[in-house]
C-alpha positions as CSV (number, residue, x, y, z in Angstrom):
1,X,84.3,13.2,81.5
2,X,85.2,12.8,77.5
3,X,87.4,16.2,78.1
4,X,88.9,14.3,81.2
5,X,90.0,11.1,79.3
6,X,89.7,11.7,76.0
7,X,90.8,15.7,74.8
8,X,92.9,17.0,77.3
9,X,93.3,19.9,75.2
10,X,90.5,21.3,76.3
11,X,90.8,21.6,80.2
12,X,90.9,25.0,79.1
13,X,87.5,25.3,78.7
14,X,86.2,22.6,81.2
15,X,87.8,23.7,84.2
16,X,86.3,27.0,84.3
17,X,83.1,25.8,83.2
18,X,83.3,23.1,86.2
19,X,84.2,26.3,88.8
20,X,81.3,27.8,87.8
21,X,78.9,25.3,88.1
22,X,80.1,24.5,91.7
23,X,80.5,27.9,92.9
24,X,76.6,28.4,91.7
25,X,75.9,25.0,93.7
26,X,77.8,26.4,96.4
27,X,75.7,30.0,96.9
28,X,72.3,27.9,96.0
29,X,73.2,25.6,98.8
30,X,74.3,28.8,101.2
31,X,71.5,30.6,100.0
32,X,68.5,27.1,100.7
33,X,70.6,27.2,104.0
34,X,69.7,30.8,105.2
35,X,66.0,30.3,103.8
36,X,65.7,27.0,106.3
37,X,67.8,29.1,109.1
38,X,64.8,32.0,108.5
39,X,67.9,34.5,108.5
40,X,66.2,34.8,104.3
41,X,63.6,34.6,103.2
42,X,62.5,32.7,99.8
43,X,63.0,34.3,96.6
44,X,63.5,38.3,96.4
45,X,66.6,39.8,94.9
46,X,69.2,37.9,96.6
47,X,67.6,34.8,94.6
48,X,67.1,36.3,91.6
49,X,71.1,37.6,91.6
50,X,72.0,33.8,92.5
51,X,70.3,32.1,89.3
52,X,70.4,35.0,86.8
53,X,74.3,36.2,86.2
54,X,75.8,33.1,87.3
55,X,73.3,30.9,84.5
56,X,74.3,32.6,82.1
57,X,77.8,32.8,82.6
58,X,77.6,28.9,82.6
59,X,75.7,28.5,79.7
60,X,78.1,31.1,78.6
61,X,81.0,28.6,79.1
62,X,79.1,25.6,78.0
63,X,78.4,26.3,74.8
64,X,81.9,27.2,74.3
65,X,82.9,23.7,75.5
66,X,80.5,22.0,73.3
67,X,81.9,24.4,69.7
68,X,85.2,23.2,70.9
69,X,84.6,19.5,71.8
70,X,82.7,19.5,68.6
71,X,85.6,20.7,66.6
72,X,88.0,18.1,68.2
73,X,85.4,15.2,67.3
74,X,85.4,16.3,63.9
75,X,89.3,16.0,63.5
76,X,88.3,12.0,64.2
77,X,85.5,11.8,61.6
C-alpha cells in the first residue's frame, strides 16, 4: 500500500513480489481443492514443491522491497 501511494518508484519491486504471492495463493488453493476432491492426497511431494521454492522466492522478493522502501524512507529522514 505505501509503494502504491506513496513511492511509485518502486512498483518495480512490488509488482513482482505481489504476482508471486498470488500465484502461491493460487496453486495452494488448486492444490486444498484436489485434496477435498480426493484426486490428492495431503502433503507428499506435490505439497512440499508448492510451499518450498515459491517461499523462498517471495521472501526472496520481500526483502528486496523492504532494503529499497527503506532506502526511499531514509531520503525523507
Amino acid at each position: 500500500m505505501m509503494v502504491r501511494f506513496y513511492f511509485h518508484s518502486l512498483r518495480s519491486y512490488s509488482e513482482p513480489l505481489s504476482a508471486a504471492v498470488e500465484n502461491f495463493r493460487k496453486a495452494l488453493f488448486n492444490f486444498y481443492a484436489d485434496v477435498l476432491e480426493g484426486k490428492q492426497k495431503p502433503g507428499g511431494n506435490r505439497y512440499l514443491d508448492l510451499i518450498s521454492t515459491p517461499a523462498q522466492d517471495i521472501e526472496k522478493l520481500r526483502l528486496e522491497l523492504l532494503k529499497e522502501l527503506e532506502k526511499e524512507v531514509q531520503k525523507y529522514i
